[in-house]
C-alpha positions as CSV (number, residue, x, y, z in Angstrom):
1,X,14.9,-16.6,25.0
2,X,13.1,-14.5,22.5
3,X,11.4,-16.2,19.6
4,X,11.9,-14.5,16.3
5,X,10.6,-16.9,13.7
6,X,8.2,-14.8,12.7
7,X,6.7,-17.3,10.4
8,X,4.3,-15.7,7.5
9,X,0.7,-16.6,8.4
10,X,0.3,-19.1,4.4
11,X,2.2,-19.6,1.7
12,X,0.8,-20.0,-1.6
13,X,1.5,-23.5,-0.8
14,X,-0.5,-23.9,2.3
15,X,-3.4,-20.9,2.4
16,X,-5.7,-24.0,0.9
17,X,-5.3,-25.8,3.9
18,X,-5.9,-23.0,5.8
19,X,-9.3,-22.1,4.0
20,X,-10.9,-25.4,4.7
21,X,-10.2,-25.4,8.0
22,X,-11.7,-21.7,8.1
23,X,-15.1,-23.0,6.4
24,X,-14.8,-25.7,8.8
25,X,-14.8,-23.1,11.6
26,X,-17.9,-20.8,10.0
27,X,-14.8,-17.7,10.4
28,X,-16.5,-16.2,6.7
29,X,-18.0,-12.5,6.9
30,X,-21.1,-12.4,5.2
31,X,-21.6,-10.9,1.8
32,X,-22.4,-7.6,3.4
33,X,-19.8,-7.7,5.7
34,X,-17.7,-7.9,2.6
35,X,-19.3,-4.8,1.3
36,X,-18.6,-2.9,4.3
37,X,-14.8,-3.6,3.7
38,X,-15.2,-2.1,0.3
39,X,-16.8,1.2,2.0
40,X,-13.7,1.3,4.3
41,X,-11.5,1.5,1.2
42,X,-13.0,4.4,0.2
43,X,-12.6,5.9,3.5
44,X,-9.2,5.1,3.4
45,X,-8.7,6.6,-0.3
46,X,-10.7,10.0,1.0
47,X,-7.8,10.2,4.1
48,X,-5.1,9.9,1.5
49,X,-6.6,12.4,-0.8
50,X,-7.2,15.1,2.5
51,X,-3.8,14.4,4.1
52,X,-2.0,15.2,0.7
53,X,-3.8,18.2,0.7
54,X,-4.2,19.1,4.6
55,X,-2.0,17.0,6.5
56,X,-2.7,13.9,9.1
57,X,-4.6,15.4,11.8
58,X,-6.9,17.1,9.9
59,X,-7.8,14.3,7.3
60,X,-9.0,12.7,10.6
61,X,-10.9,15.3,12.0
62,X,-12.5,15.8,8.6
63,X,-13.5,12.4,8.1
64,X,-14.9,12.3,12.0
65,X,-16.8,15.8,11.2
66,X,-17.9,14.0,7.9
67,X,-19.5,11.0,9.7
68,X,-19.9,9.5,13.4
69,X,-19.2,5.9,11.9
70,X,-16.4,6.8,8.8
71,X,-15.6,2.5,8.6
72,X,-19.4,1.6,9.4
73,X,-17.8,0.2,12.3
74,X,-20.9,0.0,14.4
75,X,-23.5,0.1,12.0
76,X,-26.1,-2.5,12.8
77,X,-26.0,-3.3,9.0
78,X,-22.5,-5.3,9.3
79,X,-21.2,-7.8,12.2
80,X,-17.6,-7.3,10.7
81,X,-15.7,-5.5,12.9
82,X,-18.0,-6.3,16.1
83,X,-17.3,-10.3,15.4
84,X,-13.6,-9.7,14.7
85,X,-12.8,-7.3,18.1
86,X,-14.7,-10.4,20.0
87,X,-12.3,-12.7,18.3
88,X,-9.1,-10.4,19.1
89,X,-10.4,-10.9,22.9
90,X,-11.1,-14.1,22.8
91,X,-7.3,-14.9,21.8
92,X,-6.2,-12.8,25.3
93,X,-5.0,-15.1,28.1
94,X,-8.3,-16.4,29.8
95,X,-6.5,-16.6,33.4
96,X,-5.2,-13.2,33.6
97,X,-6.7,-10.1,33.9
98,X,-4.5,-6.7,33.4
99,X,-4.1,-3.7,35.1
100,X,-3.8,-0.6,33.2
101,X,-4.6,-1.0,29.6
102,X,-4.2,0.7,26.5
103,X,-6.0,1.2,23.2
104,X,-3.9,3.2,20.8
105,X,-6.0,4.6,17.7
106,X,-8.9,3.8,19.5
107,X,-11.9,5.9,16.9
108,X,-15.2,5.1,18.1
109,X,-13.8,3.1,21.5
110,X,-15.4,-0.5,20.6
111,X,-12.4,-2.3,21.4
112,X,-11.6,0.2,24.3
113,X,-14.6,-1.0,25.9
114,X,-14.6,-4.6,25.6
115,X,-11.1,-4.7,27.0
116,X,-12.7,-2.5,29.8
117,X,-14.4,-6.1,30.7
118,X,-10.9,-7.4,31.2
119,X,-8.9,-4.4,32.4
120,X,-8.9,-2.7,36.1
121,X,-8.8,1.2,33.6
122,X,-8.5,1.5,30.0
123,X,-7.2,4.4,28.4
124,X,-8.2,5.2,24.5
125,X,-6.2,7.5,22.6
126,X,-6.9,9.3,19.1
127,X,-4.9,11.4,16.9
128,X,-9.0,13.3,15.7
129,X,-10.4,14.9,18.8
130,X,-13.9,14.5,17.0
131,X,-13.1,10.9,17.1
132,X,-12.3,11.0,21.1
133,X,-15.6,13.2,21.6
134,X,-18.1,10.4,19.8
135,X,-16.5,7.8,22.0
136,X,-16.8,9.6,25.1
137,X,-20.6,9.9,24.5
138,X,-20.8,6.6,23.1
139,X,-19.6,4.7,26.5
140,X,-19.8,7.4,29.1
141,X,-21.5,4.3,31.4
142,X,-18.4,2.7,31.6
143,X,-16.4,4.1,34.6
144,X,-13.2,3.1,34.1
145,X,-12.9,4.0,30.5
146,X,-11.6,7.3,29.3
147,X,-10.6,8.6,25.9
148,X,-7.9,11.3,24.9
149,X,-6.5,12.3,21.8
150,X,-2.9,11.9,21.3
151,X,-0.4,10.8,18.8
152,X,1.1,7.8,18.7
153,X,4.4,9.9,17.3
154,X,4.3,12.0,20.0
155,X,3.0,10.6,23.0
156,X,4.4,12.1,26.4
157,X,6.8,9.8,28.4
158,X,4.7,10.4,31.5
159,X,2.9,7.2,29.7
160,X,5.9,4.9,29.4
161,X,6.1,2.1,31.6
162,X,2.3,2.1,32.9
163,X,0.4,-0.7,30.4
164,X,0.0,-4.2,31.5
165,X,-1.5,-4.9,27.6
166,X,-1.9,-2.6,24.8
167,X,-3.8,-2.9,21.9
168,X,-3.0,-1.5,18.3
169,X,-5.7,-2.3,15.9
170,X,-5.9,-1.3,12.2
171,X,-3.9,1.7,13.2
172,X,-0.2,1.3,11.7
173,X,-1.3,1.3,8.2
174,X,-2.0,5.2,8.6
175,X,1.3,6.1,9.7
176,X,3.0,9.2,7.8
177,X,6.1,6.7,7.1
178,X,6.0,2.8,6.9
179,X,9.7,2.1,6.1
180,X,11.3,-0.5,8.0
181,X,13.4,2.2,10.2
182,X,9.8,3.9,10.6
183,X,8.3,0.5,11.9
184,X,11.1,-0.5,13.8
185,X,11.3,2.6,15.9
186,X,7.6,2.5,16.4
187,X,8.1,-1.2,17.8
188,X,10.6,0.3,20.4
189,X,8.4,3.4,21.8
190,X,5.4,0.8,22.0
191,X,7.9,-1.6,24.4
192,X,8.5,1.6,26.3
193,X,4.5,1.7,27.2
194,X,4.2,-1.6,28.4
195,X,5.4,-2.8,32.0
196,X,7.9,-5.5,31.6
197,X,5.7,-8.6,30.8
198,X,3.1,-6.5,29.3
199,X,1.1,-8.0,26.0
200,X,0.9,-6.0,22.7
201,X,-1.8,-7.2,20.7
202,X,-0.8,-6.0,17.0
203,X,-4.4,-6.6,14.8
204,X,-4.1,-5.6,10.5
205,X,-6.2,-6.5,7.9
206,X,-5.0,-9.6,5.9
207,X,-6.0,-11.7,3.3
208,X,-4.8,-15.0,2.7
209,X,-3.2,-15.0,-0.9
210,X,-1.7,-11.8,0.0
211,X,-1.0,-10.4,-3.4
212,X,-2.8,-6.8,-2.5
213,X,-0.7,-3.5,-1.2
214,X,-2.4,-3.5,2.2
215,X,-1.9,-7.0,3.0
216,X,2.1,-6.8,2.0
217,X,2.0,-3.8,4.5
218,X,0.8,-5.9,7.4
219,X,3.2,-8.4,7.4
220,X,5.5,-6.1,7.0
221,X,4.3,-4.3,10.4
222,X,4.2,-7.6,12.5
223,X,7.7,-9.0,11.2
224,X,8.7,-5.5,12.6
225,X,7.2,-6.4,15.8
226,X,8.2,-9.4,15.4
227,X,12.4,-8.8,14.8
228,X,12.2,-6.3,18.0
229,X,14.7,-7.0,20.7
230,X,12.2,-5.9,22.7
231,X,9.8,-8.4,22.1
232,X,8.7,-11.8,22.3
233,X,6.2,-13.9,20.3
234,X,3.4,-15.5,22.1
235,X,1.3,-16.7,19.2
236,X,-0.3,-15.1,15.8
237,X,-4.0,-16.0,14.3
238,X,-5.5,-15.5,11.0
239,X,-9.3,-15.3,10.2
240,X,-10.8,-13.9,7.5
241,X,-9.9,-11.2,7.2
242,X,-6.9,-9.8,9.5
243,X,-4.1,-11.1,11.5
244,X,-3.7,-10.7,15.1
245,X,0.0,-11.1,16.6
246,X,0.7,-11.1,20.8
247,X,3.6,-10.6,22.1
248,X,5.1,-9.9,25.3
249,X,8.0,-7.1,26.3
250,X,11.2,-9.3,27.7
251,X,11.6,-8.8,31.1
252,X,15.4,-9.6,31.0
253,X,17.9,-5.9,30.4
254,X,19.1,-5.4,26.8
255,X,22.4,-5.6,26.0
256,X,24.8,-2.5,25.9
């Protein structure tokens, strides 16, 4: 049976709790990490500003033409975003290791290639073809790793059906619509990528008081997930500072 109690990761009641037990854990970012979060905001506000003015695809190329590293993803200076992709792995079934995978919004390919550890071929897609060349150079020794740009509106159906696990992280928030029909349809075409029993890992920035814009628009994108027929819940994880949903594609037929 699917599980849909897509539970909110606190309440204003129990994010307390849930701090302690992160201290207690030693999950904090550093102060610079912190300050590398802030530089990814004004990424983000220089993508809004060129797709007003340009359109999606080309905010992406400009930002990849702009800079190798827009988020200072991989910049020695921060630990961020390497710490958090090993903690999205670390949360993948230890006794299992997939097939085909796929990384959807893949930029530089960090994530693509750590899954390559745990994947038989990983595919990394990009809607910036700048973005796909950087990552080719970047992990051209890993031979069973490729990168192509593509959409995720518009991905050809030749890919449906082939994923054993498929991973869309901080990706969703850039979508030209985020309205629940928007989400909800996006939910369904990423069911029709995976094999039946295939894992979507769903990653989004999120802070635990959850008073800010962005952090309303991740929950809103897992309880999406989350509600999809198509779906169900395996578990979800918060660390400072993003959530991480799994969840599996039924394997029994839909309903007419």
């Amino acid at each position: 049976m699917n599980d849909h109690r897509c539970v909110e990761p606190f309440s204003r009641k129990s994010w307390p709790v849930a701090l302690s037990r992160t201290f207690a854990r030693g999950y904090f970012a550093r102060p610079q990490d912190l300050w590398m979060l802030i530089l990814g905001g004004r990424t983000d506000a220089r993508i809004a500003q060129l797709r007003s003015d340009f359109g999606d695809r080309t905010a992406f190329e400009t930002i990849y033409s702009e800079s190798d590293d827009p988020w200072e993803s991989v910049s020695p200076r921060f630990s961020y975003q390497r710490r958090k992709y090993e903690t999205v792995m670390s949360l993948l079934p230890t006794d299992r290791r997939f097939g085909r995978a796929l990384d959807l919004g893949c930029g530089l390919g960090t994530l693509s290639c750590l899954l390559a550890a745990r994947a038989d071929s990983v595919l990394g897609l990009d809607v910036a073809q700048t973005a796909v060349d950087h990552a080719r150079k970047r992990h051209a020794a890993r031979s069973n790793l490729t990168f192509e740009c593509g959409d995720i509106l518009d991905l050809p159906n030749r890919l449906n059906g082939q994923f054993d696990i498929l991973m869309i992280a901080d990706t969703l928030y850039y979508l030209p619509s985020t309205s629940e029909v928007s989400l909800d349809a996006i939910a369904d075409k990423i069911a029709d990528l995976l094999v039946p029993g295939g894992i979507c890992v769903l990653t989004n920035h999120l802070f635990a008081l959850g008073w800010d814009e962005a952090t309303r628009l991740s929950r809103r994108i897992h309880r999406a997930f989350c509600r999809s027929p198509r779906f169900r819940l395996i578990s979800k994880h918060w660390r400072p500072f993003f959530l991480t949903t799994l969840l599996a594609v039924s394997t029994k037929p839909l309903l007419a």
